[in-house]
C-alpha positions in Angstrom: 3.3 5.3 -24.9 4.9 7.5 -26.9 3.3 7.1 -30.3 3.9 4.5 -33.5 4.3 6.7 -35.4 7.4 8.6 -33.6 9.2 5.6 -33.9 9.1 5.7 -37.7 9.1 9.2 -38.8 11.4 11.3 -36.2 14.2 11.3 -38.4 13.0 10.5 -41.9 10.4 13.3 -42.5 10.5 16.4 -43.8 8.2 18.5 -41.6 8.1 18.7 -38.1 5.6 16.5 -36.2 3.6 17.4 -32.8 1.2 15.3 -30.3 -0.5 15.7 -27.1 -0.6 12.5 -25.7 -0.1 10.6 -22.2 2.4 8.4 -20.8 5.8 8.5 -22.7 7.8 5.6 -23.2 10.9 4.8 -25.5 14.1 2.9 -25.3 17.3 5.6 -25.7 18.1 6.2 -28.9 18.8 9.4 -30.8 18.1 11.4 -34.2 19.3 14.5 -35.5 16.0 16.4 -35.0 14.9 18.5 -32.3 13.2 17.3 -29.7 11.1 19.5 -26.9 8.7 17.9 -24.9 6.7 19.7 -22.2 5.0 18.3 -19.1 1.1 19.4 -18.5 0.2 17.1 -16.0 2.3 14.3 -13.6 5.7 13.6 -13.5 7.9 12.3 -16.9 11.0 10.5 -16.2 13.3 11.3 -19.0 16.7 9.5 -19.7 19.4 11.8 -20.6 23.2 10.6 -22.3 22.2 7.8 -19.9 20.8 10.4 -16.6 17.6 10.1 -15.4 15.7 13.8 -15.8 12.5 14.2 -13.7 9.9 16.6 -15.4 7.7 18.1 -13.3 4.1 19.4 -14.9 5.5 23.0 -16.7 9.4 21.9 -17.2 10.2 21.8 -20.8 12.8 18.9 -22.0 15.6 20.0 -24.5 17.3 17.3 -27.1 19.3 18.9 -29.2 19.9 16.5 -31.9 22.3 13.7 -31.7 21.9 12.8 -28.3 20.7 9.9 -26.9 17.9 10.3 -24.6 14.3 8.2 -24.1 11.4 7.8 -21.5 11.3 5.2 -19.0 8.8 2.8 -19.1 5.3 3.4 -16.3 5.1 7.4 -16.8 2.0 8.6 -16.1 1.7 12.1 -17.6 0.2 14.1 -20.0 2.9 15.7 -22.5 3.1 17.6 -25.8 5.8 16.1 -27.6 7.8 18.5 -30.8 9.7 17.1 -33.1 12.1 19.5 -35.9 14.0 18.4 -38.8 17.0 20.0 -39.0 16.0 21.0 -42.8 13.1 22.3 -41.5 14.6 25.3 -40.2 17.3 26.6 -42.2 18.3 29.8 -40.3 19.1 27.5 -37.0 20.7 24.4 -38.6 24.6 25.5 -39.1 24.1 26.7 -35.5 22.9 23.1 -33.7 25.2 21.1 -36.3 28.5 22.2 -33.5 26.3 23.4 -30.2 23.4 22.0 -28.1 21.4 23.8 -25.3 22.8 25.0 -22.1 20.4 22.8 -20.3 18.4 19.3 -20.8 15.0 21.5 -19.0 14.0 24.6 -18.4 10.8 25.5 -15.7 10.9 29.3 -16.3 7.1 30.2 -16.3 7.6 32.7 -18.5 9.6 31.1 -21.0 7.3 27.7 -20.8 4.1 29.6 -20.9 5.0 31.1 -24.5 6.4 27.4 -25.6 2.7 25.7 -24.5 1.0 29.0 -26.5 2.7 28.2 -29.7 2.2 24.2 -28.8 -0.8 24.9 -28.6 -1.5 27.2 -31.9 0.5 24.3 -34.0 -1.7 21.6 -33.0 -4.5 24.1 -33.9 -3.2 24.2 -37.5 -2.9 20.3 -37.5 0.2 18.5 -38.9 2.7 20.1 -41.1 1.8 20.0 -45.0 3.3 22.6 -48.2 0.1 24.4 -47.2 0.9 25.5 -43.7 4.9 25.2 -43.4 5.2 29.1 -43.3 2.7 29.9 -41.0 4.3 26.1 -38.7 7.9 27.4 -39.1 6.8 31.2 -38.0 5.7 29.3 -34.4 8.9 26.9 -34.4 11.2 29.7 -34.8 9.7 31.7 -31.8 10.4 28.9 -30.0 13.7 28.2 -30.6 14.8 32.1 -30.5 12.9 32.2 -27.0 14.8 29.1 -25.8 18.3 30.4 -27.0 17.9 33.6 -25.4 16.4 32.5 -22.0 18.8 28.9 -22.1 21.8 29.5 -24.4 24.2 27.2 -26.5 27.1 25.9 -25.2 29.6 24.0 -27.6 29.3 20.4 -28.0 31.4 18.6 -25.8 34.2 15.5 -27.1 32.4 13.2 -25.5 29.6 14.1 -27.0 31.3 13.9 -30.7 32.8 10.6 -29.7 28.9 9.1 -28.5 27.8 10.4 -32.2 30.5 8.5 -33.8 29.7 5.7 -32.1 26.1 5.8 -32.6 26.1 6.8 -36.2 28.3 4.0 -37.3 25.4 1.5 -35.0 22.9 3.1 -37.1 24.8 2.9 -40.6 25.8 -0.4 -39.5 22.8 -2.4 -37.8 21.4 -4.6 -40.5 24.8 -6.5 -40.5 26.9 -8.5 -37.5 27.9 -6.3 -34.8 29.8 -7.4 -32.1 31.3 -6.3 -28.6 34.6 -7.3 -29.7 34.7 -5.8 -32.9 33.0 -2.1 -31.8 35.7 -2.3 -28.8 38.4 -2.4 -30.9 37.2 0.1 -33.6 36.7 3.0 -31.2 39.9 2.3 -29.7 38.4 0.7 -25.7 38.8 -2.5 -24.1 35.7 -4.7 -24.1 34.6 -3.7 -20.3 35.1 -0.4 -20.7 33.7 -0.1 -24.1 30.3 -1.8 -22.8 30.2 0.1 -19.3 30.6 3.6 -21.3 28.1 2.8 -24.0 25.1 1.8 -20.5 26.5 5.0 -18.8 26.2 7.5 -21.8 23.2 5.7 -24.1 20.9 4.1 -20.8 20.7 0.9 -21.8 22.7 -2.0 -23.1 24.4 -2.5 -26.5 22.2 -5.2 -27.2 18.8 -3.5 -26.5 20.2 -0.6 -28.6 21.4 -2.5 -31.6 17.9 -4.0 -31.3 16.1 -0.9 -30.9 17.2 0.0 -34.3 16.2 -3.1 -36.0 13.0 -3.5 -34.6 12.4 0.3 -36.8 13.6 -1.0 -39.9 11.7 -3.9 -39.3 8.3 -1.6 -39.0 9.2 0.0 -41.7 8.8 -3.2 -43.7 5.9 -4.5 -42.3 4.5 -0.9 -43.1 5.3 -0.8 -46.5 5.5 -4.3 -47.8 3.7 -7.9 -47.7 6.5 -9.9 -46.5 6.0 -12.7 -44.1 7.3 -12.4 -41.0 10.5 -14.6 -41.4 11.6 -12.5 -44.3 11.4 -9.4 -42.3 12.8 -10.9 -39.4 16.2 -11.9 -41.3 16.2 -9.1 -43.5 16.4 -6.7 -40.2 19.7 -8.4 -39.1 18.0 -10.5 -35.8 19.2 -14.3 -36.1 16.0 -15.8 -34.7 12.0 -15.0 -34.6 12.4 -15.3 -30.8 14.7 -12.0 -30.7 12.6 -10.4 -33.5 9.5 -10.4 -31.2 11.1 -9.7 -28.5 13.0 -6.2 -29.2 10.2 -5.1 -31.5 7.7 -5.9 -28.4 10.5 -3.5 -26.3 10.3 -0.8 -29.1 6.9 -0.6 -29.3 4.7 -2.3 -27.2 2.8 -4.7 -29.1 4.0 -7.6 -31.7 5.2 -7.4 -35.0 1.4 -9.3 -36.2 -0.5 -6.8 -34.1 1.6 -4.4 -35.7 0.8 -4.9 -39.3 -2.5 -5.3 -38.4 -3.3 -1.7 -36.8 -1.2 -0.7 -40.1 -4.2 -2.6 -42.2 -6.9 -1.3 -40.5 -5.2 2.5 -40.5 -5.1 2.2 -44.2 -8.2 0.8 -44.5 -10.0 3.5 -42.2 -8.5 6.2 -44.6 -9.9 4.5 -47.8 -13.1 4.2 -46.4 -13.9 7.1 -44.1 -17.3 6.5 -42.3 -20.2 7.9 -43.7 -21.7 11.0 -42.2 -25.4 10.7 -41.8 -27.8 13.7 -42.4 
């Protein structure tokens, strides 16, 4: 599964973040970082503006950022995921805020090879801090030179503009009511066709989306407060427990409970690091 903590800081932090990890897993949904993830072992099955992409071990996936895309559920591979803040990289950000990449993957060796050998040197250096941003930045800008050269830009698409609008506003908007009827009618579609376009470009439904987006603010919460459950539950915008559980189970894989107790037991662990014996 694609890690916890991807869920809660892909869009919100200021550094980029990298793992190496197996199995990825994620509903569809979207952010406006970067997103590279690279195939060492097995096959990935990636979702794409609502495409299925297979990644075979050495292809390289490309997200520019808003765009939906996800990993279906059962993937049994072994990945290094990247993620950049657009305010992470100056020099590159006017340039992805009106283009995306030519292609969703490339499986040039060449080009691949010198992605993995600056994968790898990052997670050398260990997460991004003030103390190693330069030297993190130096590695993420070969990258993305390398991959604009060897893949190109291509201007972003109407369609693509219109899926933005449409997901920004779900995003700005998900803590309150949202309806079929009422998204229909503000993007200017008929109910049916608004609902068969959303599945075709996003992957999944309007309802798992919507829920998706809740079940992270909900994490949020039970990361940084003490609210009960039922508070959390209503102040993320579901109407019942039942759905709560639910969607936040789809997000990320265990319960809300099991949730805020790995949180606990993460904080505790870094208050009181075990004692190395002599």
């Amino acid at each position: 599964m694609v890690p916890s903590m991807y869920e809660l800081y892909r869009d919100s932090g200021r550094y980029p973040v990298y793992w190496e990890f197996d199995g990825p897993q994620c509903l569809p949904h979207f952010h406006n970082s970067l997103e590279f993830t690279l195939t060492l072992e097995g096959c990935t099955e990636a979702m794409f503006c609502g495409k299925s992409v297979l990644l075979q071990p050495g292809d390289l996936f490309l997200v520019s950022g808003l765009t939906a895309h996800g990993y279906k559920r059962g993937n049994r591979s072994h990945v290094i995921m990247l993620i950049v803040p657009m305010e992470f990289i100056p020099l590159y950000a006017p340039m992805f805020s009106r283009k995306v990449f030519a292609s969703v993957k490339t499986s040039k060796k060449s080009v691949t090879d010198e992605v993995l050998h600056c994968l790898r040197r990052l997670l050398a250096i260990g997460q991004c801090d003030e103390s190693s941003e330069n030297l993190v930045r130096s590695y993420i800008y070969v990258i993305l030179g390398l991959l604009i050269r060897e893949v190109g830009l291509v201007d972003a698409s109407d369609e693509k503009a219109l899926s933005q609008s449409v997901l920004l506003y779900l995003q700005n908007n998900c803590l309150s009511k949202i309806t079929l009827e009422d998204l229909s009618r503000r993007f200017g579609y008929s109910k049916y066709r608004f609902s068969r376009t959303f599945n075709q470009s996003v992957g999944c439904s309007l309802t798992q989306y919507v829920g998706a987006l809740r079940a992270r603010h909900a994490a949020n919460l039970l990361r940084e407060t003490d609210l009960p459950l039922i508070e959390i539950c209503m102040n993320s915008g579901f109407d019942s427990l039942r759905t709560f559980y639910r969607s936040f189970k789809n997000t990320f894989g265990i319960t809300p409970t099991q949730y805020r107790k790995r949180v606990e037991k993460a904080v505790s662990d870094s208050l009181n690091p075990p004692k190395s014996h002599t």
